[in-house]
SEBA-918377 format. One record per residue (C-alpha): residue in one letter; x, y, z negated. Coordinates in steps of 0.25 Angstrom, whole numbers, plus 5000, padded with zeros to 4 digits. Each point is the difference from the previous one (the first is absolute). Layout:
% SEBA-918377
aXYZ;...
//
This chain:
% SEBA-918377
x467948754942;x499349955012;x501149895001;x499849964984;x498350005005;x500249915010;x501249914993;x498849994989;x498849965008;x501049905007;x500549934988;x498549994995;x499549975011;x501249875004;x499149944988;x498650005008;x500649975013;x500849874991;x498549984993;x499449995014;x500949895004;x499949924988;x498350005003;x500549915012;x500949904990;x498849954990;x500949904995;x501650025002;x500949904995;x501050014992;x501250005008;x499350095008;x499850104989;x501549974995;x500650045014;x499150135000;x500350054986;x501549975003;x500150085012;x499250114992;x500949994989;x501450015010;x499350135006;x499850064986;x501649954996;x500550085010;x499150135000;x500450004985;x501549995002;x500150075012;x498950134999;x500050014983;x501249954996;x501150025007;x499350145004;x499950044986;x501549994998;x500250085011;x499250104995;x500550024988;x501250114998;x501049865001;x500949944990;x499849924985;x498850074998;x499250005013;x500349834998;x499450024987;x498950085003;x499649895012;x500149884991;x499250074989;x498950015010;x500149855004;x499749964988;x499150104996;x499149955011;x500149884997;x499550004987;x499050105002;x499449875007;x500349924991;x499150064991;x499050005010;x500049855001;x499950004983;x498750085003;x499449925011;x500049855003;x500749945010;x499349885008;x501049965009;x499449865002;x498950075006;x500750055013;x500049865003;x498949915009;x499149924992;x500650054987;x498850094994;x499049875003;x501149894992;x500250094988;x498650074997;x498849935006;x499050094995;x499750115012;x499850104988;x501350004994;x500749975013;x499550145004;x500450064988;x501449945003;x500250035013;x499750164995;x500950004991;x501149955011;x499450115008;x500250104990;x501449974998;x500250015015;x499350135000;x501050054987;x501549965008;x499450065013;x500250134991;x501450004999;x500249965015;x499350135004;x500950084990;x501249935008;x499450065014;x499750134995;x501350034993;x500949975012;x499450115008;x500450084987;x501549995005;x499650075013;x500749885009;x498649965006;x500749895010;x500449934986;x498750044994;x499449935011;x500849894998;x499749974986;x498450035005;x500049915012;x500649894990;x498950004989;x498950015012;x500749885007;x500049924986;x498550044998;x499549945010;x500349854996;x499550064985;x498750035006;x499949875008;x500349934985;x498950064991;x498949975011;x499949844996;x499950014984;x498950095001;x499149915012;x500349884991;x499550074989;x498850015007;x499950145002;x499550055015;x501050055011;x499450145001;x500450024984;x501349935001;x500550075012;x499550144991;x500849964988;x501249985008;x499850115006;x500050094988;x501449934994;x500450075013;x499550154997;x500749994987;x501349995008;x499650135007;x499750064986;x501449954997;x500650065011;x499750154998;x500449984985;x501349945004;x500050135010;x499750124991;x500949954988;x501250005008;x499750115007;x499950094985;x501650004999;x501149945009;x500649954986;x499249884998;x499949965013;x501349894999;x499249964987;x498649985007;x500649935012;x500849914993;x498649974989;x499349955012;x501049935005;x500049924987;x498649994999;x499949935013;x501349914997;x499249954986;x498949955011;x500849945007;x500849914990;x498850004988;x498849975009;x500349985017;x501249914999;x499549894987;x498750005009;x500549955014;x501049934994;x499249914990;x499149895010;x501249945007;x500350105012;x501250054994;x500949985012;x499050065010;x499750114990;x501450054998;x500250005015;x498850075001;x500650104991;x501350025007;x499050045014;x499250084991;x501550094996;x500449995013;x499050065008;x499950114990;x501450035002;x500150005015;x498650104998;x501150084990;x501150005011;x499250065012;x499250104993;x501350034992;
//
């Protein structure tokens, strides 16, 4: 319990710390924020392939069924999320410089806006903590470690991203660096929801992990990937990417 405690205020706290450093960076351009959100984005490919995936097969009892069991899952996840997007807006264009003051020039409504990004930040950081908690739920805390250490590597860049949209909405860096701050404590709400469901029954433990493996896979390809990839840094982004994969599998390997 101490272990799934500290993975918690860790993956929460990755968010501050990324919140912090996007206080120095008023104004990031867009290739900068690509590169960022590409790394993230390999990290998060590889702790959900490598710690909920392939771990939820493993877990399972093998055969047709455990195969089954894991792709249900995926998609399950995944369409949990998806209708979370049908429920909250999604302001992509807001993640980059300059954008909130091209498309809304009215303060008021940029700040509306720029919540309502914030939100949906706030709501997909849920399922991310699910994704920690649940791999401690398999009692192989080196790969529950992995999967934790991925999401808090890839919240870091997330933090630094939500600081510009909200100084440029005109809202004041003691109030911006609080509201980021809470889209992290919902990941540590997340967490111990992950935690104690598959602690309940060993049975839906290869149908949780492989559910928050999906839900981080539809970030990935709905949201992180069409973002970095739309303002010309495609080549530099998908590099960026590949680092981000790789770095999470050599931190697989040697904890492994």
């Amino acid at each position: 319990m101490q272990e799934v405690l500290l993975t918690a205020v860790g993956v929460g706290g990755a968010t501050v710390i990324g919140a912090l450093i996007g206080l120095f960076f008023k104004n990031p351009s867009h290739k900068l924020n690509d590169i960022i959100l590409s790394f993230a984005a390999g990290i998060m490919l590889s702790a959900a392939v490598l710690g909920l995936i392939i771990p939820s097969l493993e877990s399972g009892n093998g055969g047709f069924i455990s195969l089954l069991v894991t792709v249900a899952g995926i998609f399950c996840g995944a369409i949990c999320l998806n209708l979370i997007d049908k429920l909250v807006p999604h302001l992509h264009k807001l993640t980059g410089v300059g954008a909130v003051e091209e498309v809304h020039p009215a303060k008021t409504e940029q700040l509306n806006r720029v919540l309502l990004f914030v939100i949906a930040i706030a709501i997909h950081n849920l399922p991310e903590g699910i994704a920690a908690g649940v791999s401690f739920g398999g009692g192989d805390v080196s790969q529950a470690i992995t999967v934790a250490g991925g999401i808090a590597l890839q919240n870091i860049p997330e933090g630094m991203v939500i600081i510009a949209p909200m100084i440029a909405g005109g809202m004041s860096k003691g109030r911006t660096f609080l509201i980021a701050a809470l889209t992290g404590a919902v990941e540590v709400v997340g967490t111990f929801i992950g935690y104690f469901a598959a602690s309940i029954s060993a049975a839906v433990l290869p149908f949780a992990l492989a559910f928050a493996g999906g839900t981080m896979l539809y970030v990935i390809s709905d949201e992180m990937i069409p973002e970095t990839h739309s303002h010309g840094n495609e080549r530099a982004s998908t590099y960026s990417l590949l680092v981000g994969f790789c770095v999470m599998l050599v931190f697989d390997v040697l904890l492994g």
